[in-house]
C-alpha positions as CSV (number, residue, x, y, z in Angstrom):
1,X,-97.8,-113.3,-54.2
2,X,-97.8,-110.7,-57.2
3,X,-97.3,-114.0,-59.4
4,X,-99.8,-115.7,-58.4
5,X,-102.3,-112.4,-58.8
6,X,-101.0,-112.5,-62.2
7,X,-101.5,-116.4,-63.1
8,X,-105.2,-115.7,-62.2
9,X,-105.2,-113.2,-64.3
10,X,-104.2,-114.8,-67.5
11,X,-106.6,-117.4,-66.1
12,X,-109.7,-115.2,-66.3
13,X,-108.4,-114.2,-69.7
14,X,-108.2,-118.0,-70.5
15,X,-111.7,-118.5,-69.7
16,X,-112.8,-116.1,-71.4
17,X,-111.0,-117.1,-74.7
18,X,-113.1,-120.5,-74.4
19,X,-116.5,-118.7,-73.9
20,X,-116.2,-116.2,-76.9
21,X,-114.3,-118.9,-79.5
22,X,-117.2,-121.5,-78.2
23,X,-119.8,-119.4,-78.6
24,X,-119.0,-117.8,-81.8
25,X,-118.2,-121.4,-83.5
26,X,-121.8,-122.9,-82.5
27,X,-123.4,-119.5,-83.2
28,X,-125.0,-121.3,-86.6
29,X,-125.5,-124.4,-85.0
30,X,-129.6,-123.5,-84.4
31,X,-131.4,-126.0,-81.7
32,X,-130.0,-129.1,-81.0
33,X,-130.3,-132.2,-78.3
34,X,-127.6,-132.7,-75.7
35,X,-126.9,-136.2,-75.4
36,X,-124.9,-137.3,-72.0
37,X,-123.8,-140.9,-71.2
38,X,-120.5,-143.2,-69.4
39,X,-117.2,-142.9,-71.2
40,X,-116.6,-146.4,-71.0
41,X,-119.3,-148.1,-72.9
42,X,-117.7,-150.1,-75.9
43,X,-119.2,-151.1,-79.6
44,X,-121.0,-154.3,-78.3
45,X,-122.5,-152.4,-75.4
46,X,-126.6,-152.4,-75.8
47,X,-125.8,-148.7,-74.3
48,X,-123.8,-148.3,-77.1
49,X,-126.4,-149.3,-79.6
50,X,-129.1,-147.5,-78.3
51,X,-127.1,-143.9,-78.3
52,X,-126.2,-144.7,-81.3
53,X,-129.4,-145.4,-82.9
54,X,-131.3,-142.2,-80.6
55,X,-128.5,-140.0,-82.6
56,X,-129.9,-141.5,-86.2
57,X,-133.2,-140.8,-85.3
58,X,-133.0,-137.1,-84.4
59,X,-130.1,-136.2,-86.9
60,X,-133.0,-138.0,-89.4
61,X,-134.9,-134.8,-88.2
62,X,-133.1,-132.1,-88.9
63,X,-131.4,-131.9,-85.3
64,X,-128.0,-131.4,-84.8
65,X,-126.2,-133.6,-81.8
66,X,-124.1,-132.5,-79.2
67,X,-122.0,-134.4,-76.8
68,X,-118.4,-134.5,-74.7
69,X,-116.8,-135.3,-77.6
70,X,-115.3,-138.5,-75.9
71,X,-115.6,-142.2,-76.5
72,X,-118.7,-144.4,-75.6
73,X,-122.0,-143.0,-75.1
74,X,-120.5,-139.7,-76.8
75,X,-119.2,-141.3,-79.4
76,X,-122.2,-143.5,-80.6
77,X,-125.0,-140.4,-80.5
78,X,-122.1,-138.5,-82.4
79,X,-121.7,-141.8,-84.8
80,X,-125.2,-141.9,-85.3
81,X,-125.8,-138.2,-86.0
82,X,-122.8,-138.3,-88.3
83,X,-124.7,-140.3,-90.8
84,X,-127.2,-138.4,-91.5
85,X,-127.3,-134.9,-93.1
86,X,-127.3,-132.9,-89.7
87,X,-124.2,-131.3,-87.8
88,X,-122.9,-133.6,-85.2
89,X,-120.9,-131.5,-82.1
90,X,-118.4,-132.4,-79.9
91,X,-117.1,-130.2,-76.9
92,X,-114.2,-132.1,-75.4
93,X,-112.5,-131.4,-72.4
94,X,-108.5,-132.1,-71.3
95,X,-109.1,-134.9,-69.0
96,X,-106.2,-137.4,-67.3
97,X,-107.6,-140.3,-68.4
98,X,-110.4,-141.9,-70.6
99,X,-111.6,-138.8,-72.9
100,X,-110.3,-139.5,-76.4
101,X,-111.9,-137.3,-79.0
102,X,-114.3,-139.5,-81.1
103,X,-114.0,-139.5,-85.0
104,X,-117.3,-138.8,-85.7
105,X,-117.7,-135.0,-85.0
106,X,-118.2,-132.2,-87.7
107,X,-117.5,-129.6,-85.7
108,X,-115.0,-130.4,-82.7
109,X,-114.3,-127.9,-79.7
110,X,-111.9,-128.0,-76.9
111,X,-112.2,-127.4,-73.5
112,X,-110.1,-126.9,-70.3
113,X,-112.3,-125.5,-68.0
114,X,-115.8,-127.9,-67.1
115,X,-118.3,-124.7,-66.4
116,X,-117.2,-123.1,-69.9
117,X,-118.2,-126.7,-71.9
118,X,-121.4,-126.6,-69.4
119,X,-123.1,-123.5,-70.5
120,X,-121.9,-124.5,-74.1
121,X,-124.2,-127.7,-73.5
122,X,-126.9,-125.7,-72.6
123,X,-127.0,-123.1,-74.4
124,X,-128.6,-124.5,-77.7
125,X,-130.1,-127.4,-76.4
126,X,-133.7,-127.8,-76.6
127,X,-133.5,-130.9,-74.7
128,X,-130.8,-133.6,-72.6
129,X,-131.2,-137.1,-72.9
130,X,-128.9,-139.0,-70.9
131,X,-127.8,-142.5,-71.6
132,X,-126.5,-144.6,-68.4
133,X,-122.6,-143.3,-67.3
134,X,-120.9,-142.3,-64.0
135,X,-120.0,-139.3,-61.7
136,X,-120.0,-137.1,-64.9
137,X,-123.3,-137.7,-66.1
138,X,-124.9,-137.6,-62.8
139,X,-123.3,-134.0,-62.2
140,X,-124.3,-133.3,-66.1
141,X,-128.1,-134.5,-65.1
142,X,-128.4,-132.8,-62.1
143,X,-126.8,-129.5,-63.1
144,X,-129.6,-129.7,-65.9
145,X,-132.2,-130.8,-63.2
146,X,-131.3,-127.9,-60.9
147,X,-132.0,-125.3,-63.9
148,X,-135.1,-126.2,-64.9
149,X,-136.3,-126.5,-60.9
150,X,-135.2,-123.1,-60.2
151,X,-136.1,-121.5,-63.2
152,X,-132.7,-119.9,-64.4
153,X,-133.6,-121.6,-67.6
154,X,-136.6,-122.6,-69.4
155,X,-138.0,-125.8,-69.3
156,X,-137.1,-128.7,-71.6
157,X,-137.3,-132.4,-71.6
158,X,-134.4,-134.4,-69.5
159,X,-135.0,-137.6,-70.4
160,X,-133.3,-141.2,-69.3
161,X,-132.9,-143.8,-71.4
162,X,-132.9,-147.4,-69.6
163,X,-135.3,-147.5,-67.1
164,X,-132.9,-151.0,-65.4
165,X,-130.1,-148.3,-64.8
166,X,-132.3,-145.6,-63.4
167,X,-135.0,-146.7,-61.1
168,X,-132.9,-147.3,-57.9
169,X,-131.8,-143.7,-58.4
170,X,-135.2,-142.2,-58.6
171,X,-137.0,-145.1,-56.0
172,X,-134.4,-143.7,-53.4
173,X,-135.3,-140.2,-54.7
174,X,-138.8,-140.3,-54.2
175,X,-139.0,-142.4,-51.1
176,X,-135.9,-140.1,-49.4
177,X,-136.0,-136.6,-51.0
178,X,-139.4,-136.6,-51.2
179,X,-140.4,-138.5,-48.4
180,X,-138.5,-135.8,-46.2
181,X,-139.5,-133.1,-48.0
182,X,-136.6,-131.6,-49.7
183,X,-138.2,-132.0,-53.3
184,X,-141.7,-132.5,-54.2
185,X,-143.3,-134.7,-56.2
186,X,-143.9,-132.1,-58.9
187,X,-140.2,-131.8,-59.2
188,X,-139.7,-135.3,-60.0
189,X,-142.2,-134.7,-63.1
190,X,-138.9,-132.6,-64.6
191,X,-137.7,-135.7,-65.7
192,X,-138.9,-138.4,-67.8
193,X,-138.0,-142.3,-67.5
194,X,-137.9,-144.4,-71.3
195,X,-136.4,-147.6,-72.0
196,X,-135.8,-147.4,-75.8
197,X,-133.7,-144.6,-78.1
198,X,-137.4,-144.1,-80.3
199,X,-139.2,-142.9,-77.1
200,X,-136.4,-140.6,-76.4
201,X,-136.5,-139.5,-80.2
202,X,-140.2,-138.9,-80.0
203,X,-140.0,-136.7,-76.6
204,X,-137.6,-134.4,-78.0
205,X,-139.1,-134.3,-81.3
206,X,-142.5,-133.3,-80.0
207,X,-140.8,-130.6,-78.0
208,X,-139.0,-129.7,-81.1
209,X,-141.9,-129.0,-83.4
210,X,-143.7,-127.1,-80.4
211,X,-140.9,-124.5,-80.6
212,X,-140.8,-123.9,-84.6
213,X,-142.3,-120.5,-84.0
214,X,-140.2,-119.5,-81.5
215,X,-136.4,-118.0,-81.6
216,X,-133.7,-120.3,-82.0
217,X,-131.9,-119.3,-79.1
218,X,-132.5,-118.9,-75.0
């Protein structure tokens, strides 16, 4: 019993090593976009192309890019960042299978614990696009969904690229959630619906310049 008081311990202490090293390595970093997407998405993927492309248009722009670090989606918005002259962030997480660590990150973190890389996503992101992907970006999406809706962040864009993947997800939303009332249809307006990366680009960009005055941090 007394060593299993002290494993939790050293695992509070553990936790807290990842907040306070995470934090204090993005503390330049400024405002950046938050780009989520499926692991398993290769180079000849039209996903692939499109992340890839939405992380050239925004690093263009001065914003940095952060992602999981891994392969796919993560690694073509880090790829496509990388190219350009702004910083392009990956916060990786220890993971059984599928997360390699992409080669295209400038600054590379490492994670054990989920809810530590989660606030890390958030907490210079000015905006989360999310590219199509599994259970991961779902909880990633919602988690940034549930945030906004209940105000324990401010508001931001979410946006979805690929309107093909996404509109079963958001029919069965508004004809279910809606239709029984456990969401309204104001709620669904907290996220946006694009098909291409430039669209994407533009929403956050707009957001961007609307915050120039404002402190770089929430």
């Amino acid at each position: 019993m007394l060593e299993t008081k002290v494993q939790e311990a050293w695992r509070v202490l553990r936790i807290q090593s990842e907040l306070v090293d995470g934090t204090d390595r993005l503390l330049k970093l400024g405002r950046a976009v938050t780009v989520f997407g499926g692991a398993r998405f290769d180079q000849h993927s039209e996903h692939y192309d499109a992340a890839r492309e939405f992380g050239l248009l925004v690093g263009r722009a001065g914003l940095p890019v952060i992602t999981g670090g891994g392969p796919g989606i993560m690694e073509a918005a880090n790829r496509g960042c990388q190219a350009t002259d702004s910083v392009s962030v990956g916060l990786n997480i220890e993971l059984p299978f599928e997360q390699e660590i992409n080669p295209y990150q400038d600054l590379s973190l490492e994670f054990r614990y989920f809810f530590v890389r989660k606030y890390l996503f958030l907490k210079h992101a000015i905006g989360f696009v999310t590219f199509p992907g599994g259970f991961g970006t779902l909880d990633e999406l919602f988690e940034a969904l549930t945030l906004v809706q209940t105000q324990k962040m401010s508001a931001f864009p979410i946006v979805l690229v690929g309107c093909a993947y996404w509109r079963g997800l958001f029919d069965w939303i508004s004809e279910e959630m809606i239709g029984q009332g456990c969401i309204d249809q104001s709620e669904l307006r907290l996220v946006t619906l694009v098909d291409t990366p430039q669209e994407a680009a533009d929403i956050i960009l707009e957001h961007a310049r609307t915050l120039e005055a404002e402190p770089a941090t929430h």
